[in-house]
C-alpha positions in Angstrom: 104.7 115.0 54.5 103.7 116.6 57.8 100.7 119.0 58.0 101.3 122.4 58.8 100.0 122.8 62.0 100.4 120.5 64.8 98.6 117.2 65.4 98.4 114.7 68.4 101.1 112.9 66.5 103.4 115.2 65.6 104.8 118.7 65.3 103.6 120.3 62.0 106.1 122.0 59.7 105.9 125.5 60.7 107.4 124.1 64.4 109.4 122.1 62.7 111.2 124.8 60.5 111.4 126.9 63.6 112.9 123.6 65.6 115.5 123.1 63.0 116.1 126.4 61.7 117.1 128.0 65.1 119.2 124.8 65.8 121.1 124.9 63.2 121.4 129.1 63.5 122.5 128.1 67.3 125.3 125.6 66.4 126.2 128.3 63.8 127.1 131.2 66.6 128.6 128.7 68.4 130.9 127.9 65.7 130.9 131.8 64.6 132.0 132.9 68.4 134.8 130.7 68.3 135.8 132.0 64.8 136.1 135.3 66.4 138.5 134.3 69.5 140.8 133.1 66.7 140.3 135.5 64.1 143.7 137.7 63.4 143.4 141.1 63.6 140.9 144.0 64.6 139.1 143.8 61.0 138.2 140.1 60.6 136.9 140.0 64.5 134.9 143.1 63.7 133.3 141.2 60.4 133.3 137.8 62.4 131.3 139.9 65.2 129.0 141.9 62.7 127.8 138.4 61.3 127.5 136.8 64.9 125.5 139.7 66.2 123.4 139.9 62.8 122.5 135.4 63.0 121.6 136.6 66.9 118.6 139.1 65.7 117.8 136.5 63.5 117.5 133.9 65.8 116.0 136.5 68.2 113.2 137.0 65.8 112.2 132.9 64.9 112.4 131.9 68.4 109.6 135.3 69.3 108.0 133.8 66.4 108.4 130.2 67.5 106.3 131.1 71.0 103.7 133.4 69.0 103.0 130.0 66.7 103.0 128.2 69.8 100.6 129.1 71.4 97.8 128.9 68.6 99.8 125.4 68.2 100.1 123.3 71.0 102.6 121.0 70.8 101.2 116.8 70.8 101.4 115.6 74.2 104.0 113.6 75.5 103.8 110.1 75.8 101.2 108.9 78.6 103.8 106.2 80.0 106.6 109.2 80.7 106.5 109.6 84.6 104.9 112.6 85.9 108.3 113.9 87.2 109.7 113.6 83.6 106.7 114.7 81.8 107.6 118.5 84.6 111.2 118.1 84.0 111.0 117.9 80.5 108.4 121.0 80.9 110.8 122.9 82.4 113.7 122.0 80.0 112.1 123.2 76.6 110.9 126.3 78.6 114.8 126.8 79.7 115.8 126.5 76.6 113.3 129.0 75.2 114.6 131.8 78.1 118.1 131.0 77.2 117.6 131.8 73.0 115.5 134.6 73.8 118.7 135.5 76.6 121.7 134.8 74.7 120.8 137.6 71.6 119.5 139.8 74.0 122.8 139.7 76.2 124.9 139.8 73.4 122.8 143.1 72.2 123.5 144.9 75.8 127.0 143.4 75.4 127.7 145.2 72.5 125.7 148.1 73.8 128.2 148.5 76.7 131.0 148.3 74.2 129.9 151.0 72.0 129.3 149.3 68.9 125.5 148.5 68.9 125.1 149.3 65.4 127.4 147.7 63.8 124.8 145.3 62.2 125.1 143.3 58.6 122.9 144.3 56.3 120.3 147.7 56.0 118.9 147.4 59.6 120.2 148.9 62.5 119.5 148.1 65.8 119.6 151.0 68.3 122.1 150.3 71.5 120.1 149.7 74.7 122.5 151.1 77.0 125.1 153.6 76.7 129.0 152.2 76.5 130.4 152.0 79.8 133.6 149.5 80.6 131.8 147.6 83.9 128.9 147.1 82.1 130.4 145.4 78.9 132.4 143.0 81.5 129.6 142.3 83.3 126.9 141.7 79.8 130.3 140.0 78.2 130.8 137.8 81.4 126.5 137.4 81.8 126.3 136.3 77.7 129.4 133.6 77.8 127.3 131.9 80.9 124.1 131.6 79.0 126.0 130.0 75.9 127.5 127.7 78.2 123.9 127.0 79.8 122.8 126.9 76.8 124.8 124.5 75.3 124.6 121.6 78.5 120.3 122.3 78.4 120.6 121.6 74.5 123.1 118.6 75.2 120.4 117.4 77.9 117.6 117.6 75.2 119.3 115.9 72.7 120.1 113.4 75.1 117.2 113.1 76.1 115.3 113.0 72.6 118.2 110.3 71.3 116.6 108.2 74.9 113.6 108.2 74.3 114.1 106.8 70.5 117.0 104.1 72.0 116.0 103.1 74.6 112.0 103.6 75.3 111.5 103.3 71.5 108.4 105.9 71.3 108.0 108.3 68.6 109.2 111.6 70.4 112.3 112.2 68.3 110.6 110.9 65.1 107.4 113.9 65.2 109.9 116.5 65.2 111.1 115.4 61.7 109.7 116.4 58.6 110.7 113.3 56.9 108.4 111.1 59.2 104.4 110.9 58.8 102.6 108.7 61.2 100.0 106.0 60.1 97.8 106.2 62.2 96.6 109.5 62.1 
């Protein structure tokens, strides 16, 4: 098993959890927002939407805790034969990919704001609306939030990608530290 912290090898299981966890909370809002285009009727796209919106705070408050653990944790370094151009652009990628979860609940949040109906939440916590409702700026937030999931989702398609590469076809071990199943020898 993985320590808990990270190593040179590998991620530990703290980033690990917060790895998978918010993946699998991420390709559960997609799932959940399309739910909610097809849902029939007022009710079920107001529970639909209660849930979405309630996953987003969640996901919200592992990827804030994700960067806090980050940064007492460094992540190991990438592999010394990556080019100096890939080693930036995959830099930049994980860093987009942080903006756009810390984005997406955040738009939804003024989205819902705009539409009046910032606290309908799941569960005993409210969260106070940011804005007050107004019709432009729920087009606009609704408009702005649609964007970022569809950013989101080619930058998360470009990582996997990218992480499925780099196990295919260079044959390193970049894929393999973020599992918890894996444990390097040599460490």
């Amino acid at each position: 098993m993985p320590p808990l912290r990270n190593t040179p090898a590998q991620y530990g299981l703290v980033s690990q959890f917060f790895h998978w966890a918010i993946v699998v909370l991420v390709l559960f809002q997609f799932t959940w927002a399309w739910r909610i285009d097809q849902a029939d009727g007022f009710r079920a796209q107001l529970e639909l939407t209660t849930q979405h919106k309630t996953v987003g705070m969640l996901v919200l408050g592992l990827v804030v805790l994700r960067l806090l653990w980050r940064v007492f944790n460094r992540p190991p370094p990438l592999p010394g034969n990556m080019k100096g151009w890939e080693q930036k652009l995959a830099g930049f990628t994980h860093w987009l990919l942080y903006g756009l979860i810390l984005a997406m609940p955040v738009s939804g949040w003024l989205y819902t704001s705009a539409a009046g109906y910032a606290d309908q939440w799941w569960g005993p916590v409210n969260f106070p609306a940011l804005i007050e409702p107004s019709d432009s700026l729920q087009d606009l937030f609704g408009a702005v939030h649609g964007w970022l999931a569809l950013t989101l989702g080619l930058v998360a398609l470009v990582h996997l990608l990218a992480a499925l590469r780099h196990h295919f076809l260079l044959g390193d071990d970049v894929l393999k530290r973020m599992l918890p199943i894996w444990k390097r020898n040599s460490q």
